[in-house]
C-alpha positions in Angstrom: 0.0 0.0 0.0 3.2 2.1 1.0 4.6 1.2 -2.4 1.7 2.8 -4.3 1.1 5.9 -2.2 4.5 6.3 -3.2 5.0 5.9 -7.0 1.3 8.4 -7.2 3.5 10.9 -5.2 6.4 10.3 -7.8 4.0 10.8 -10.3 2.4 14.0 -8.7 5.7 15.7 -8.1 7.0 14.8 -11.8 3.5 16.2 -13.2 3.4 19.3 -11.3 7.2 19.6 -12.6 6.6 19.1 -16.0 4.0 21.5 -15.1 5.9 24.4 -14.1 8.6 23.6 -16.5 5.9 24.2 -19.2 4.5 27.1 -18.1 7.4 29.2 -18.2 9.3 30.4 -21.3 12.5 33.2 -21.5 12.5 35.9 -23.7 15.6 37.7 -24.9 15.7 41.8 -25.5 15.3 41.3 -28.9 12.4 39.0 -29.1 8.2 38.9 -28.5 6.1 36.0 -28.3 3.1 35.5 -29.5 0.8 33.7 -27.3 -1.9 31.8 -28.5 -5.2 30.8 -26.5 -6.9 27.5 -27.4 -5.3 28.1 -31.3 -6.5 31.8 -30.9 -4.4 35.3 -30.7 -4.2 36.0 -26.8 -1.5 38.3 -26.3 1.9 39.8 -27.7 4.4 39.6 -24.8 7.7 41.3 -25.3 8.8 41.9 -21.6 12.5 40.3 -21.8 13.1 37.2 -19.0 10.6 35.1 -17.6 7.3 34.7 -18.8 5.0 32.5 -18.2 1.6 30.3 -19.7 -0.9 28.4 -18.8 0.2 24.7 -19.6 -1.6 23.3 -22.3 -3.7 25.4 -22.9 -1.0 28.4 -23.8 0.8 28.0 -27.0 4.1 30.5 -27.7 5.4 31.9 -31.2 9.1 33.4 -30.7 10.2 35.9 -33.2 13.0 38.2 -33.3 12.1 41.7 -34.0 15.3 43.1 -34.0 17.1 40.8 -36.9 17.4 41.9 -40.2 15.8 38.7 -42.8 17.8 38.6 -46.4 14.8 37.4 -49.2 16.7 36.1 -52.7 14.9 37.1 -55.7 15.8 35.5 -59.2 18.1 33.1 -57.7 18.6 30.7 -54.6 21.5 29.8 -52.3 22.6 26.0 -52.6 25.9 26.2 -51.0 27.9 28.3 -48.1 30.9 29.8 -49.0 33.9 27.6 -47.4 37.4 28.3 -46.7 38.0 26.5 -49.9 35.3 26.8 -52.1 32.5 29.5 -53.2 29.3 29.8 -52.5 26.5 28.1 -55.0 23.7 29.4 -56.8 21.0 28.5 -58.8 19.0 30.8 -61.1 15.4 30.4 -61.2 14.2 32.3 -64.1 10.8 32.5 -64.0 11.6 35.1 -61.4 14.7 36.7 -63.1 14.2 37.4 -67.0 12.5 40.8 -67.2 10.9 42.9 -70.1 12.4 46.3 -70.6 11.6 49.3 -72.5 11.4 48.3 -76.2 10.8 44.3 -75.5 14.6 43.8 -74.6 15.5 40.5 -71.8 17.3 41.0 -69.1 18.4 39.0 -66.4 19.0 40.1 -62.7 18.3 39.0 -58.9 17.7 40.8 -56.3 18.0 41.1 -52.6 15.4 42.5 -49.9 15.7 42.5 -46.5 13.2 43.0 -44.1 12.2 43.5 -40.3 9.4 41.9 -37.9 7.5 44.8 -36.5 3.9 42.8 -35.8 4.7 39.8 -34.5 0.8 39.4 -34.5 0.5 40.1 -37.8 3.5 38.3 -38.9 2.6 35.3 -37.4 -1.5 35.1 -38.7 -2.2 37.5 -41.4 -0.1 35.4 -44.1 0.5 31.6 -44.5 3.7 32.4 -46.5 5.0 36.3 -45.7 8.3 35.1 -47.8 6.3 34.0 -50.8 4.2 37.2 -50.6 7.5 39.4 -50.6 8.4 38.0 -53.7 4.7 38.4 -55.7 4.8 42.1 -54.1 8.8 42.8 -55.4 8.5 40.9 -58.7 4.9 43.4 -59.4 7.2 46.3 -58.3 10.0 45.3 -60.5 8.6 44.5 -63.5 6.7 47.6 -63.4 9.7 49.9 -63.0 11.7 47.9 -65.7 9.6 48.2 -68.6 9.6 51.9 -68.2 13.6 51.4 -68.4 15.9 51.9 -71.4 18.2 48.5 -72.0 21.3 50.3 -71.5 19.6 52.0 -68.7 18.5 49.1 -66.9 22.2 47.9 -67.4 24.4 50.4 -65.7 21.9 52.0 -63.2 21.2 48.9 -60.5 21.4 51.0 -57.7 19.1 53.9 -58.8 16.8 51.4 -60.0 16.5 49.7 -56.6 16.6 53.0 -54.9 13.2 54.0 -56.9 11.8 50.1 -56.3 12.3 50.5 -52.5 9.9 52.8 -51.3 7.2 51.5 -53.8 7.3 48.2 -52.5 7.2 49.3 -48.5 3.8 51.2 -49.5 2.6 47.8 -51.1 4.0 45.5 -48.2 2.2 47.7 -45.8 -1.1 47.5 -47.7 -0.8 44.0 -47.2 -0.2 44.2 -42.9 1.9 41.2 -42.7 3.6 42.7 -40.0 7.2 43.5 -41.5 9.1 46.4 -42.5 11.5 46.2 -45.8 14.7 47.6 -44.6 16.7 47.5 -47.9 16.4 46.3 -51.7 19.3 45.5 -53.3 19.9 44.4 -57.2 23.0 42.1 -57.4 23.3 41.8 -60.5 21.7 42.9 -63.9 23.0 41.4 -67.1 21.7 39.9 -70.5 20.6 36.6 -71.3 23.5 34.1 -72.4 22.1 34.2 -75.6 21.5 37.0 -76.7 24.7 38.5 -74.9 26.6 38.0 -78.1 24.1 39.7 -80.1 24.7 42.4 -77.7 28.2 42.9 -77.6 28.2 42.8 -81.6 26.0 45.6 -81.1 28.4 47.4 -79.0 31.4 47.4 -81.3 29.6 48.2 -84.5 28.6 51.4 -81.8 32.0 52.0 -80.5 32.9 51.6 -84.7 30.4 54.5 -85.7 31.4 56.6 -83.3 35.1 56.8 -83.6 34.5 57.3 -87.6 32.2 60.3 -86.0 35.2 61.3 -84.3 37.6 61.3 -86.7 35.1 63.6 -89.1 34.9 65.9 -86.6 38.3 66.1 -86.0 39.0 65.8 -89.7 36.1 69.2 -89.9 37.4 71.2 -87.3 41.3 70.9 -88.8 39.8 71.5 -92.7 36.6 74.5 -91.8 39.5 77.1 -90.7 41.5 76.9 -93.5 38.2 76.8 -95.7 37.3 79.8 -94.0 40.6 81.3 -94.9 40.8 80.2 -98.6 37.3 81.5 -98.7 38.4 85.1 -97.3 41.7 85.3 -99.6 39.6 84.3 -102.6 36.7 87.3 -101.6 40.1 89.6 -101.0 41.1 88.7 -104.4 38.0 89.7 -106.1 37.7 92.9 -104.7 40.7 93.7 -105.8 40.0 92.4 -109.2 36.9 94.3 -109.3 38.3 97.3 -108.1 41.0 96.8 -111.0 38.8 96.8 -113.0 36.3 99.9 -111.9 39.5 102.3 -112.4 40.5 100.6 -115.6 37.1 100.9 -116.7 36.9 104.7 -115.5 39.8 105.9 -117.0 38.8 103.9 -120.4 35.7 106.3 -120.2 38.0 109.5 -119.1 40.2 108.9 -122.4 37.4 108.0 -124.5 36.0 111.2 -123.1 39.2 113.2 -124.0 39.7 111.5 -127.4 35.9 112.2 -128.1 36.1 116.0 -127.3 39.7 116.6 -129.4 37.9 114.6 -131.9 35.4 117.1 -131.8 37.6 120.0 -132.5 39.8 118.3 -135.0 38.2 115.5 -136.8 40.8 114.7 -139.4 44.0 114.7 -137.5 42.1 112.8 -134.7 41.3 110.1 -137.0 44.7 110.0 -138.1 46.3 110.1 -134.6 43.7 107.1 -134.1 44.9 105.2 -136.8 48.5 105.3 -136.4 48.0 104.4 -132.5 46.1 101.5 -133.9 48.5 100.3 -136.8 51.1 100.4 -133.9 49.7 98.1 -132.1 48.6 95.7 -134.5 52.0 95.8 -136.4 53.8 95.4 -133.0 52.5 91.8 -133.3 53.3 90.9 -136.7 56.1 89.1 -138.0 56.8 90.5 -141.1 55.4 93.6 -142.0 55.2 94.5 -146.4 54.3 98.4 -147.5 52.2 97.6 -151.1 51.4 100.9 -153.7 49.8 99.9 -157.2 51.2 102.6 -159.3 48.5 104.0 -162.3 50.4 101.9 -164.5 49.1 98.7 -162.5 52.5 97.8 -161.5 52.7 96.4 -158.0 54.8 97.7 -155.7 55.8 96.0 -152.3 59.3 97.0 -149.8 59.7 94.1 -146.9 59.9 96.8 -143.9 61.5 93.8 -141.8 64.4 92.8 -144.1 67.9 93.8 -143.7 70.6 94.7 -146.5 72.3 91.5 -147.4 69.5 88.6 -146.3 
């Protein structure tokens, strides 16, 4: 009877123990624990220590509030880094091709971190708050994107996330799954292995046009001066021909003029003044010059003004 008495007491005494054991729980500074009442929300306790719960009846959800939670978008961790060999990835594409501006692929992941700020929240408003992150950043994303330029999209990452960021806080907090996004981060953007060829073919036939653009502007900027210059000299020279030929001109008229008025008084030796000026000149260019009279008796009569005694 002894015996009995004392294995219910052992029993008793390891009961209440498991008891008390159960209904106490620590809490650091950083965490809160949800408390849940017959499968129900009862309370949000975030005193750091001891706490306690009523035994089976009490369930506890620990979260930390204060740690910062990394989300991979695009692409997943399969790997640690080790002293002796890198980290592993795999790309999940569905997530990470993207539409740009003018129907151009790219491919890019992303990180966002986040914060617990309603343990409450966090722990019943969503079945999966990681899977909603994603829906929420990839809606975000793809809406920034295909307002971007290729080249654009390329080289400006971190203004890209910097626009995405506070975007996607207003839509997470629509949603009241009890987190804060703390920082988005794009890790990398680049093109499709396919098409990156393509690409860079692209770029050189670019780099190709614009060093012939170059060179013509160089080549225009050393030839326009002395364009410009040949141009003045040739304008120069012209005025000076034309002004040649204004005085020559005028003082044609001025010794027509005088001619006309000595004409005027003497008409006869004029004329003959006139003529022998004119037979001057027009001898002056002749070889050999022959002086012809026709006597009355019809015999003709030439002297060779340019031969000399003896040839």
């Amino acid at each position: 009877m002894k015996s009995s008495k004392i294995i219910l007491a052992a029993i008793a005494v390891v009961f209440v123990a498991i008891v008390l054991v159960s209904s106490v729980y620590m809490l650091d500074n950083a965490e809160a624990a949800v408390v849940q009442r017959l499968g129900k929300l009862h309370r949000v306790e975030t005193n750091a220590g001891l706490n306690f719960r009523v035994p089976l009846i009490d369930s506890i959800h620990i979260v930390n509030t204060n740690e910062i939670y990394s989300l991979q978008y695009g692409y997943r961790s399969e790997g640690e880094a080790t002293t002796t060999e890198a980290a592993t990835y795999r790309n999940v594409e569905n997530e990470s091709i993207v539409l740009t501006s003018g129907s151009y692929l790219i491919d890019l992941g992303a990180v966002i971190q986040y914060r617990i700020t309603d343990p409450a929240a966090y722990t019943f408003e969503v079945d999966d708050v990681e899977g909603t992150v994603r829906l929420a950043f990839e809606s975000v994303l793809r809406s920034n994107i295909q307002n971007q330029l290729l080249d654009e999209a390329l080289i400006n990452k971190d203004s890209i996330a910097q626009e995405i960021m506070p975007d996607l806080a207003r839509k997470i907090n629509s949603y009241n799954v009890g987190i804060t996004i703390t920082e988005v981060r794009l890790t990398d953007v680049l093109l499709p292995k396919d098409v990156q060829f393509a690409y860079d073919d692209v770029n050189i036939a670019s780099n190709e046009k614009d060093a012939l653009r170059s060179q013509a502007t160089r080549y225009s900027n050393e030839m326009l001066p002395k364009a410009r210059a040949d141009a003045y000299e040739m304008i120069q020279d012209a005025e000076a021909y034309k002004a040649e030929k204004v005085a020559q001109a005028r003082g044609d008229v001025e010794n027509f003029n005088q001619v006309y008025e000595r004409y005027a008084v003497a008409k006869d030796i004029t004329r003959t003044r006139l003529y022998i000026e004119t037979m001057e000149k027009v001898l002056s260019t002749v070889d050999q010059k022959y002086v012809i009279d026709i006597d009355n008796d019809n015999v003709l009569k030439f002297l060779p003004l340019d031969m000399r005694g003896g040839e």
